[in-house]
RODO-2510 file (C-alpha; in nm, 4 decimals, decimal comma):
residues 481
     n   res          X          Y          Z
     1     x     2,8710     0,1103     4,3750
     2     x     2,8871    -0,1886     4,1397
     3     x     3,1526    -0,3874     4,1800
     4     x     3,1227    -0,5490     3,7959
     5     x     3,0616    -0,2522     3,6630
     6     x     3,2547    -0,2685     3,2560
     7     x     3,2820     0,0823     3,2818
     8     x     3,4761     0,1171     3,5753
     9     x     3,6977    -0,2723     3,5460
    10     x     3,7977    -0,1297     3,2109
    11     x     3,8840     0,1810     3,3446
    12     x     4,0959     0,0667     3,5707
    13     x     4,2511    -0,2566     3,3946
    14     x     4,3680     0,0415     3,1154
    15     x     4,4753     0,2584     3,3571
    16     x     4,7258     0,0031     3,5409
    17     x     4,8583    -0,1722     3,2066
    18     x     4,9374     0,1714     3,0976
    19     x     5,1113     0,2809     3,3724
    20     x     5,3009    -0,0520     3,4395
    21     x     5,3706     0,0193     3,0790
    22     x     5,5168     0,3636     3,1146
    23     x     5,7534     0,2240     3,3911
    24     x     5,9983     0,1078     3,1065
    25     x     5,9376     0,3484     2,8359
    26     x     6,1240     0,6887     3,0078
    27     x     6,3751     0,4171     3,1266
    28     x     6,4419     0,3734     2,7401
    29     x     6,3953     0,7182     2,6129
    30     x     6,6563     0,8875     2,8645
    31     x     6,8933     0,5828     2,9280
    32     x     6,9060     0,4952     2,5333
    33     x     7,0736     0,8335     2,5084
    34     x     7,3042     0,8102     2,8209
    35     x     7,4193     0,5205     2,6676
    36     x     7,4705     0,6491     2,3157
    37     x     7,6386     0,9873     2,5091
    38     x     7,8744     0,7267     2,6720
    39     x     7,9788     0,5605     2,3625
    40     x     8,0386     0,8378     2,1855
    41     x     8,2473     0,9853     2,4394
    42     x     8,4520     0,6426     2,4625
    43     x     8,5122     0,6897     2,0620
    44     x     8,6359     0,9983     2,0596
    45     x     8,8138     1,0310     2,3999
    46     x     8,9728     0,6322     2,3943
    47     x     8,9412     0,6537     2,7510
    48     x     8,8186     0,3035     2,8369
    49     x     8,6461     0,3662     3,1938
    50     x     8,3304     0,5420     2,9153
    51     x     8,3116     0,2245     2,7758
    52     x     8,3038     0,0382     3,0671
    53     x     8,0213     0,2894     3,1641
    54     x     7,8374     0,1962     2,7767
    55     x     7,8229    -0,1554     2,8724
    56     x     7,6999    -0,1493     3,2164
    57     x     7,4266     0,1268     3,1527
    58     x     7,3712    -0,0269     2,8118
    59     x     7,2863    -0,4194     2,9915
    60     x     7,0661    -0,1663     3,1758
    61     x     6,9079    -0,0134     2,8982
    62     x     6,8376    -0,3982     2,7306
    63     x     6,6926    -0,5244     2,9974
    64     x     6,4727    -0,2405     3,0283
    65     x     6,3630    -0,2083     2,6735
    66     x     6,2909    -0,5832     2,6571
    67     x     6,0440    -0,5936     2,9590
    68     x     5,8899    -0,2239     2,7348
    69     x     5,8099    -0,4469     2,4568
    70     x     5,6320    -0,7408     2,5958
    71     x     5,4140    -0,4878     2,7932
    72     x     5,3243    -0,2585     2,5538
    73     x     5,1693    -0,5252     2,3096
    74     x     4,9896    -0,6468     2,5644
    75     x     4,8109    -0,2918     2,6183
    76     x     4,6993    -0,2854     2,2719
    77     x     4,5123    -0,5876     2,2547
    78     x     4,3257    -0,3902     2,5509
    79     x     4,1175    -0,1432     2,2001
    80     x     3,9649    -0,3990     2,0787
    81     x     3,9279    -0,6348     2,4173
    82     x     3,7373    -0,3672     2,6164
    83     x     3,6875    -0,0307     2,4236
    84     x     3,5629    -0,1666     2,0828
    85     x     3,3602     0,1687     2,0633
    86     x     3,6320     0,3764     2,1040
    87     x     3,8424     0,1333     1,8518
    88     x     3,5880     0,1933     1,5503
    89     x     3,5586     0,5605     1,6243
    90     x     3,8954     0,6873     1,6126
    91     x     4,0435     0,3835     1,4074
    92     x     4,0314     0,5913     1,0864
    93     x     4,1959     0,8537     1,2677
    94     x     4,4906     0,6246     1,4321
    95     x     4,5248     0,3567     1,1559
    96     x     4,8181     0,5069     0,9680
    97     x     4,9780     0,7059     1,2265
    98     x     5,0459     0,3731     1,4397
    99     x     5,1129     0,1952     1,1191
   100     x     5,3835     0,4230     1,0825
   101     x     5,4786     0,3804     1,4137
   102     x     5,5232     0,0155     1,3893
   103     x     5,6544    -0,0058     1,0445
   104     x     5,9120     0,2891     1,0526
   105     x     5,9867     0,3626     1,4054
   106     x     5,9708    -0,0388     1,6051
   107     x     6,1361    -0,1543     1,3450
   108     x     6,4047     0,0845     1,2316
   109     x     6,4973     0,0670     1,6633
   110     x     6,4864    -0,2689     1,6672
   111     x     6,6692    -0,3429     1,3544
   112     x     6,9516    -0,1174     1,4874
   113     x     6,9445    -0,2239     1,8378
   114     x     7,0487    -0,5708     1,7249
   115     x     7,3230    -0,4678     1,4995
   116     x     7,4595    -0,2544     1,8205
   117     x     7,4443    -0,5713     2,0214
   118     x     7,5723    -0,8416     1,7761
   119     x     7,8152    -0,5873     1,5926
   120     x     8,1135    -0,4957     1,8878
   121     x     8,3520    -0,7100     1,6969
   122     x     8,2255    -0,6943     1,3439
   123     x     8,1360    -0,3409     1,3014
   124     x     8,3907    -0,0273     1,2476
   125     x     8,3548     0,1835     1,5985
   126     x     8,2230     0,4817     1,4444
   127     x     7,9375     0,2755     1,2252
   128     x     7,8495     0,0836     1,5246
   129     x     7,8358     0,4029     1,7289
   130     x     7,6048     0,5340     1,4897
   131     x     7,3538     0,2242     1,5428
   132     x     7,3143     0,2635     1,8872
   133     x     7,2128     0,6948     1,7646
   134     x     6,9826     0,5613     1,5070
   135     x     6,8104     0,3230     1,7363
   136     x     6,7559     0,5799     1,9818
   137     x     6,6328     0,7784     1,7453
   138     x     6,3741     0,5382     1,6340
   139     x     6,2366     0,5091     1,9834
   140     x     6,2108     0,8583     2,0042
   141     x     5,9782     0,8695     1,6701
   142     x     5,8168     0,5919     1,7951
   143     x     5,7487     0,7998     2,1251
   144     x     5,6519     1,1230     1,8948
   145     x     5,3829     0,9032     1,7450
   146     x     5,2017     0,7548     2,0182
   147     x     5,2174     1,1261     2,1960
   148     x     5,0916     1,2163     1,8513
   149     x     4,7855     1,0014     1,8904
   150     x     4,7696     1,1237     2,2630
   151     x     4,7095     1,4572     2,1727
   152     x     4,4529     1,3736     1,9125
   153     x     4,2205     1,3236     2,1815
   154     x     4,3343     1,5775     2,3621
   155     x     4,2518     1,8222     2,0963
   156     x     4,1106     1,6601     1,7509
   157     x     4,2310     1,8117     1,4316
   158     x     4,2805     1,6986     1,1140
   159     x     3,9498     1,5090     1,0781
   160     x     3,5567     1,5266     0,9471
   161     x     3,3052     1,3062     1,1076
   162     x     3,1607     0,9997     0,8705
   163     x     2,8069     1,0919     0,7319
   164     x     2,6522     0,8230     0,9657
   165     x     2,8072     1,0714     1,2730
   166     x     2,9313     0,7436     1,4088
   167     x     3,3307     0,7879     1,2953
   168     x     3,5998     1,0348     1,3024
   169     x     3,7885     1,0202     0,9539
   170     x     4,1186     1,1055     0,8835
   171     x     4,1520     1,4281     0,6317
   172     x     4,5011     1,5796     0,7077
   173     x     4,8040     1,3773     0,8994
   174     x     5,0129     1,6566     0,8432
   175     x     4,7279     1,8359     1,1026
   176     x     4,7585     1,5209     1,2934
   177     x     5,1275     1,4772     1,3610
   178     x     5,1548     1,8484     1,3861
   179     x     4,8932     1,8765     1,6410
   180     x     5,0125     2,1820     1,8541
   181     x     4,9655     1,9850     2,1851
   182     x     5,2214     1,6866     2,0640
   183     x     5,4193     1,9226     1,9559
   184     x     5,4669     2,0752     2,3590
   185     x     5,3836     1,7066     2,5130
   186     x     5,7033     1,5762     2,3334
   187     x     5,9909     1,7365     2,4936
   188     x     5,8189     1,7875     2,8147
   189     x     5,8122     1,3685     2,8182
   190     x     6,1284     1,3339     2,6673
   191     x     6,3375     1,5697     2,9117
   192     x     6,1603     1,4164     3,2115
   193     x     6,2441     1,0689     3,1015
   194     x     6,5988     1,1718     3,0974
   195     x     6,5230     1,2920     3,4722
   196     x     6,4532     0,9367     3,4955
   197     x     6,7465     0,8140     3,3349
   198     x     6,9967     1,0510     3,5090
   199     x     6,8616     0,9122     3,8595
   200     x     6,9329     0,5490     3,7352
   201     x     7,2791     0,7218     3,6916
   202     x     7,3152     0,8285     4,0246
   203     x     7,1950     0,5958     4,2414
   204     x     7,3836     0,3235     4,0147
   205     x     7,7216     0,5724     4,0582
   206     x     7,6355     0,6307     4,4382
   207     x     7,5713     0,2370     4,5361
   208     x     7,9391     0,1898     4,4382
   209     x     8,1071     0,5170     4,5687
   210     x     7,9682     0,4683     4,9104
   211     x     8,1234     0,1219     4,8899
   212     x     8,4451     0,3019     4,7681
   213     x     8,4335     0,0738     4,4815
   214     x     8,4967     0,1438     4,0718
   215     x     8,5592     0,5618     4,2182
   216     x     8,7897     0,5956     3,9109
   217     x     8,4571     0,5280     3,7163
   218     x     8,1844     0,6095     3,8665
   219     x     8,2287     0,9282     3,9778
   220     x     8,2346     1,0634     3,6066
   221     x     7,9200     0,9114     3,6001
   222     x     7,8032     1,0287     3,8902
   223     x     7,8915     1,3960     3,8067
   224     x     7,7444     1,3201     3,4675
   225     x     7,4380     1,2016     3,6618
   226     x     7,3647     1,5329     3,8559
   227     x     7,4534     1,7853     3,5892
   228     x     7,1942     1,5621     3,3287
   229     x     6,8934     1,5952     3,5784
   230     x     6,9148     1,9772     3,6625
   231     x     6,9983     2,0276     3,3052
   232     x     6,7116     1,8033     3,1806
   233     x     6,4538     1,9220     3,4773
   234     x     6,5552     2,2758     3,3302
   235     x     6,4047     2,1533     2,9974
   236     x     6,1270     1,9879     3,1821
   237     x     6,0279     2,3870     3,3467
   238     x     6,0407     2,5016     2,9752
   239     x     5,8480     2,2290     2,7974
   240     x     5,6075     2,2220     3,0875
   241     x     5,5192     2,5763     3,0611
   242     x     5,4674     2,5963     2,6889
   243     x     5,2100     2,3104     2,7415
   244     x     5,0607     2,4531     3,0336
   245     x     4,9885     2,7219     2,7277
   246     x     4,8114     2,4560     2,5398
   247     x     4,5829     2,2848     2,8116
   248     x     4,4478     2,6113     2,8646
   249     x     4,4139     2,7074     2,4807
   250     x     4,2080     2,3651     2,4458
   251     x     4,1162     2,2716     2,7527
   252     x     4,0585     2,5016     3,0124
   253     x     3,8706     2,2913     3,2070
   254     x     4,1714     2,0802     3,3161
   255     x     4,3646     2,4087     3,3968
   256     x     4,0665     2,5056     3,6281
   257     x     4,0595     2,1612     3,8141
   258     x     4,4474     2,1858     3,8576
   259     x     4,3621     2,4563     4,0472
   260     x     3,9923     2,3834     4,1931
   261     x     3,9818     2,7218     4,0117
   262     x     3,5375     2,7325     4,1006
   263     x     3,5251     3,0725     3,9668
   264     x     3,6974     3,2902     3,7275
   265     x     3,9622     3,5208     3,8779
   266     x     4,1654     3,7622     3,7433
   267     x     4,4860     3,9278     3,8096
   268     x     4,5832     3,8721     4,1825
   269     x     4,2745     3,6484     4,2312
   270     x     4,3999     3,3825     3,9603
   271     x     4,6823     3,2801     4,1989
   272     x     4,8668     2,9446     4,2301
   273     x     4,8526     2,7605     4,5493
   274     x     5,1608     2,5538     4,6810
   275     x     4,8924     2,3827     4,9314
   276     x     4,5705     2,3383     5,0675
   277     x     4,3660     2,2486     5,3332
   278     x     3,9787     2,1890     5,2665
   279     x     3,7343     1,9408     5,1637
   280     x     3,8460     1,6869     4,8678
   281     x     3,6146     1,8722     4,6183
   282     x     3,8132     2,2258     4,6797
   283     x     3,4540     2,3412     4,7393
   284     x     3,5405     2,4638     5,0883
   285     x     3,8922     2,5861     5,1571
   286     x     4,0490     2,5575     5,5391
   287     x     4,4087     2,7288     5,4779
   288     x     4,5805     2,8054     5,1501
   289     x     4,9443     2,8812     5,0462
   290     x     4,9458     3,1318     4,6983
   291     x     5,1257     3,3106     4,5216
   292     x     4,9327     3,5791     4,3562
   293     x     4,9283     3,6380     3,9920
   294     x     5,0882     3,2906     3,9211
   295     x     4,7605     3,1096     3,7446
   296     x     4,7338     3,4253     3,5355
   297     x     5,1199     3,3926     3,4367
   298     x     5,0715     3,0193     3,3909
   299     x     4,7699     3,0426     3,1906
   300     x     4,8746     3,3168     2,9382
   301     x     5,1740     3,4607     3,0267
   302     x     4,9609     3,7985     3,1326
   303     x     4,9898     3,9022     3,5094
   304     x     4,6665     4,0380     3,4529
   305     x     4,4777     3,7576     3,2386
   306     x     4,1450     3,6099     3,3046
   307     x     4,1100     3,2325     3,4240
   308     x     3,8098     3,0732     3,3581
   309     x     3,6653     2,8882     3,6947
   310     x     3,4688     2,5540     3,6870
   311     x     3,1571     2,6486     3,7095
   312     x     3,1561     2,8731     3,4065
   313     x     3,2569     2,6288     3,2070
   314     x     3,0414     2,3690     3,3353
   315     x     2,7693     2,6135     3,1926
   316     x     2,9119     2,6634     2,8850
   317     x     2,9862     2,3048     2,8168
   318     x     2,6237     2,2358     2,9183
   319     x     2,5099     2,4923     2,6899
   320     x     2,7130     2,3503     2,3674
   321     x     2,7033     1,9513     2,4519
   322     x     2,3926     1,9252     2,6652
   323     x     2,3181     1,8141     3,0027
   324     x     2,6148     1,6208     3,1586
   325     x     2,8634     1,6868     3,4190
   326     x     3,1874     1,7934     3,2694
   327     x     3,3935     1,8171     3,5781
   328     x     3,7038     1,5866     3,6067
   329     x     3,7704     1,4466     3,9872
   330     x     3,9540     1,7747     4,1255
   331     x     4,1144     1,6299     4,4470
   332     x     4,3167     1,3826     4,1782
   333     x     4,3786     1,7015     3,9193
   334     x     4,4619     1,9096     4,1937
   335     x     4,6979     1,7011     4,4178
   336     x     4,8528     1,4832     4,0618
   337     x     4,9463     1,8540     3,9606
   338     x     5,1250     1,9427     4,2272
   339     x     5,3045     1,5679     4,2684
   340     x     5,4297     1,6242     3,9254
   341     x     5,5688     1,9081     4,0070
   342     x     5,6989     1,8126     4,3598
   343     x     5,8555     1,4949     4,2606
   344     x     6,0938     1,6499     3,9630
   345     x     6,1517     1,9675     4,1464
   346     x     6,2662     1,7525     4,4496
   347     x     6,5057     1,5192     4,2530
   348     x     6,6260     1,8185     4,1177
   349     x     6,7606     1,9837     4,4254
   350     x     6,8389     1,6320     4,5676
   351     x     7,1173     1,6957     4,2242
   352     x     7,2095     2,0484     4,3191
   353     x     7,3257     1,9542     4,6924
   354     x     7,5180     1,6215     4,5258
   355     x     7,7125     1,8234     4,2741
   356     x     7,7973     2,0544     4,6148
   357     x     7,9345     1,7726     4,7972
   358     x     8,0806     1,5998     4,5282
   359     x     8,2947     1,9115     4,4005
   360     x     8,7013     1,9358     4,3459
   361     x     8,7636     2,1544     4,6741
   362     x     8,5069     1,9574     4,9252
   363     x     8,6860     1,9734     5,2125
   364     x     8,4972     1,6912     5,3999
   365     x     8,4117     1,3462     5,2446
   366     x     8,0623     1,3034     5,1197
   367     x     7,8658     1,1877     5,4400
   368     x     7,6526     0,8494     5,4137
   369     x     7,3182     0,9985     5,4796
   370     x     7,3963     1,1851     5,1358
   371     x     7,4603     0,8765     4,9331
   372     x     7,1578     0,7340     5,0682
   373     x     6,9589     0,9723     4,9438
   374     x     7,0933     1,0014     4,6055
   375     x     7,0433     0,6029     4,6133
   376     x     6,6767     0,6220     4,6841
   377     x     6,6160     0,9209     4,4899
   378     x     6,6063     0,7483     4,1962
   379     x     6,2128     0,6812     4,1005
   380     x     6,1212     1,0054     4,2102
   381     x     6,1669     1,1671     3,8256
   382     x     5,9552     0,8355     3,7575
   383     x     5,6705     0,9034     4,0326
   384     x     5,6817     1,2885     3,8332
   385     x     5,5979     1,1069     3,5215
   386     x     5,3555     0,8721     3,6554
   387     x     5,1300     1,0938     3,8119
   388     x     5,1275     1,3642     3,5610
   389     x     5,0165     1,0986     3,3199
   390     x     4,7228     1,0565     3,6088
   391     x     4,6788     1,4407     3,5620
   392     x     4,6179     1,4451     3,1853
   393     x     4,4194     1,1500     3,1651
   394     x     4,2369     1,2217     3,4402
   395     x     4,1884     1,6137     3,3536
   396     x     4,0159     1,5450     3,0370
   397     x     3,7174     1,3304     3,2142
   398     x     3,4558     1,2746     3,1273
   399     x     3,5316     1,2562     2,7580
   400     x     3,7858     0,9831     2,6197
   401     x     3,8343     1,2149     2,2822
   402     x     3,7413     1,5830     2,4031
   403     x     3,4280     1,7108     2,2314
   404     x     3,3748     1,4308     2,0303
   405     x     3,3469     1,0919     2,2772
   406     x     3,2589     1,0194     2,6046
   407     x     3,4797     0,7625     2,8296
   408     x     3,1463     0,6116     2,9052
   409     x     3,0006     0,5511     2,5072
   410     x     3,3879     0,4253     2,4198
   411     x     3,3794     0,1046     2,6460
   412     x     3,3058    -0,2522     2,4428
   413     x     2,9166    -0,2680     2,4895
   414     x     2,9041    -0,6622     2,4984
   415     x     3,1518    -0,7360     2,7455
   416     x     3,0283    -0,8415     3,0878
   417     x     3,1848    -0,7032     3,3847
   418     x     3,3029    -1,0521     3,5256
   419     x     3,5167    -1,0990     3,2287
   420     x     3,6957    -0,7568     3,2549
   421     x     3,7547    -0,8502     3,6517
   422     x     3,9389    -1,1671     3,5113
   423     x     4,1728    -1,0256     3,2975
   424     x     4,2325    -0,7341     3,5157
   425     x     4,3324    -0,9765     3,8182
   426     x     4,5188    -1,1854     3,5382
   427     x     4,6995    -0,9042     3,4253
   428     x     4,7976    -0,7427     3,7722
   429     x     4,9449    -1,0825     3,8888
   430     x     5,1381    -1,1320     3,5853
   431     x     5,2766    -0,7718     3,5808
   432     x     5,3202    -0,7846     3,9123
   433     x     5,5634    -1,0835     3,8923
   434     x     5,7795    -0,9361     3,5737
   435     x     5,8249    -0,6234     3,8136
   436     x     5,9993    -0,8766     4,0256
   437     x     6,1897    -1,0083     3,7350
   438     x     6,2342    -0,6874     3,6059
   439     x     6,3580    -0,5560     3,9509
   440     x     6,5921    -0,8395     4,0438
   441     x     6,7920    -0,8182     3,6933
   442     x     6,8283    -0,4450     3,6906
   443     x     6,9680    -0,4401     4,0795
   444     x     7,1673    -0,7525     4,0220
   445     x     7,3494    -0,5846     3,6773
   446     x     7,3913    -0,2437     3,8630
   447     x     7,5711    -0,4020     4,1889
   448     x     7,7815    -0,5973     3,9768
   449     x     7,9436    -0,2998     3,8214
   450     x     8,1174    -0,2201     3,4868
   451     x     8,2576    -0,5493     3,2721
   452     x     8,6250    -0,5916     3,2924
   453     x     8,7470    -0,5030     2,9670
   454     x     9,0978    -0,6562     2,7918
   455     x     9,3115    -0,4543     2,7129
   456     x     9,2032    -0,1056     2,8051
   457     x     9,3800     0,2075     2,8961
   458     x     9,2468     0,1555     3,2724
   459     x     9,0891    -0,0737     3,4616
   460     x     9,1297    -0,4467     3,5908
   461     x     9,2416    -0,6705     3,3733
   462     x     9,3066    -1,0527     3,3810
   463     x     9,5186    -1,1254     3,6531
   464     x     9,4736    -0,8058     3,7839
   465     x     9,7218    -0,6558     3,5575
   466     x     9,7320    -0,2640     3,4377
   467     x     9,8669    -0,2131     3,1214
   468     x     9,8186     0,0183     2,8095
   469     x     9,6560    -0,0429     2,4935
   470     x     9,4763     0,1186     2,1730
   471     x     9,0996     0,1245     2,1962
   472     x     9,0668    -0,0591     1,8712
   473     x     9,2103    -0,3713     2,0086
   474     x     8,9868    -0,3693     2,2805
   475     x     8,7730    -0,7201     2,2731
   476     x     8,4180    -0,6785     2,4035
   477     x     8,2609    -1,0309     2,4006
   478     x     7,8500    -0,9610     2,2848
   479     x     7,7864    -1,2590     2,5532
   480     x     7,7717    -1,0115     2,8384
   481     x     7,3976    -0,9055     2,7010
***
């Protein structure tokens, strides 16, 4: 193996920049709503333990999306540093969609993210509440676009290749943004990232209640916690089936490696299994769990459909693209798959067994075991997320845009390997020390709890008086962020 190989530095420098990347970006998806579902709740309600709740989770939320900026320009200087190939290919393809993206959709959230910061005191409640909507909103087109671009590669549409055969050119961005696999990959990401956001939620609400601190406020949120992630890991089993639909319409290869499906089965024979017990290739199986049927369901929604194994369509891909192998690693498809699913389905009935304990009638306090667990359980939406990115990257190996590109012809062809290795170290070590940062601040806001407010309906107040008061003459000082 070469250890300065460009290939394989650039592989992996992308790789970890993206997913140090994707650490903030569900963070801001799901808590940018949580935040805007707080304050809207707090407008219409008066009831001033929500806004306490919008302030604390909203600090959150800025800290987060800050730290999601400064990362994610950093991974597109990566196109033209190390995958200059790639860059001029597809760069009629992804020129105006991320144009868009940065014009419309950074902008228009930015734009209104500062006027909900700066505008507590200067704005009318309603019109500020709408800013903090609208900037939400932007981050979710902004999201819609990249996923757009995602799915290009996934499954290119909307294009003709340049006469030189060297280009992919744009002829339709209605085909583009419309692209059937964006169109299931964006609320399968969005309703896991409010998984992620709802276990922020929780293990923010739980630190306090198990100190018996804030209880007048956080359990609300903590109730509001669980019934978000079962309702939003709900959404998660929808969007993640109707996708499931698309991999296998345009890439059945990647729904065969999620299995280390080797040959095409049918019916009973296309089952799903829970576990496994074999060599890391799948080649030689020790001990299976299945369910029969399952792969047939998930593949067409036909108990009795046909699924395609690897080996067939290694031959067939060898018969339309040449020699090649055309097999993605299938101990990381198969074992990312079922992470994915383990991680959300765990956090999930992690929720179930809180809202159980936490009910009206409970006749015995919550034990401490059970608000350790809801304290930890926090990344595990975010570990879901993580590793299913692994899966679809991963799944559609060995080409970087399927059909059209391999990984291999996409990498910058001048850049030694040495130099990658630099900037890969460079980058880890930086990253690794604004996790730190990032860390410290988020844990450090959190345990300090919601901002005394003056002159709410409930709370402390200076002095540690209680008293009554209209929501409009609430003062919220725009230093706390």
């Amino acid at each position: 193996m070469d250890l300065l190989d460009p290939l394989a530095l650039a592989r992996w420098q992308f790789g970890l920049t993206t997913l140090y990347h994707f650490l903030f970006v569900p963070l801001t998806l799901g808590m940018g709503l949580v935040v805007a579902i707080f304050q809207t709740t707090w407008v219409r309600t008066g009831n001033v333990r929500w806004l306490q709740l919008t302030r604390l989770f909203g600090s959150l939320f800025l800290i987060n999306f800050a730290m999601g900026v400064v990362t994610g320009i950093v991974q597109e200087f990566q196109f033209g540093m190390n995958w200059s190939d790639y860059s001029r290919f597809v760069g009629d393809v992804f020129g105006a969609p991320l144009a868009f993206e940065g014009l419309l959709a950074f902008f228009l959230e930015a734009t209104f993210l500062g006027l909900w910061i700066f505008g507590w005191d200067r704005l009318p409640k309603k019109l500020h509440l709408a800013t903090i909507w609208i900037a939400w909103a932007g981050a979710s087109i902004s999201a819609y676009i990249i996923l757009a671009a995602n799915a290009w590669m996934q499954n290119p549409v909307g294009y003709t290749m340049s006469a030189d055969g060297k280009r992919a050119e744009m002829t339709d961005i209605f085909a583009v943004v419309t692209n059937r696999v964006a169109l299931a990959t964006f609320p399968h990401t969005m309703f896991a990232s409010f998984m992620f956001a709802a276990g922020v939620v929780i293990a923010v609400a739980a630190w306090h209640l198990s100190r018996k601190q804030h209880i007048d406020i956080m359990r609300p949120a903590l109730r509001f916690g669980l019934w978000f992630m079962i309702a939003s890991f709900v959404g998660v089993f929808i969007a993640g089936d109707l996708l499931g639909l698309q991999m296998v319409a345009t890439q059945p290869m990647k729904m065969a490696s999620a299995e280390a499906l080797y040959n095409t089965a049918c019916g009973a024979n296309a089952s799903f299994s829970i576990f496994s017990l074999g060599t890391p290739d799948g080649t030689q199986e020790i001990w299976s769990l299945r369910v029969p049927y399952l792969l047939a369901f998930l593949s067409e929604h036909d108990f009795t459909a046909c699924v395609q194994g690897i080996n067939d369509l290694q031959a067939q891909y060898t018969t339309q693209w040449g020699p090649g192998d055309y097999t993605p690693t299938i101990w990381i498809t198969y074992w990312s798959f079922r992470w994915m699913i383990g991680f959300g389905g765990l956090a999930a009935v992690i929720s179930a067994v809180g809202l159980w304990l936490t009910r009206k009638n409970a006749k015995r306090p919550v034990p401490t075991w059970a608000w350790k667990v809801a304290i930890w359980s926090a990344p595990l939406p975010l570990f879901g997320i993580l590793v299913g990115w692994i899966f679809t990257e991963m799944g559609r190996q060995p080409w970087i845009v399927f059909g059209l590109m391999r990984t291999a012809n996409g990498v910058s062809p001048n850049v030694p390997g040495w130099t990658v290795l630099i900037s890969l170290i460079a980058f880890t070590a930086i990253y690794a020390a604004l996790a730190v940062v990032e860390f410290r601040l988020i844990v450090k806001t959190a345990k300090a709890g919601p901002f005394p407010i003056l002159g709410g309906k409930s709370g402390e107040f200076e002095g540690g008086e209680k008293r009554e008061a209209d929501a409009d003459d609430i003062h919220i000082p725009t230093t706390v962020y």
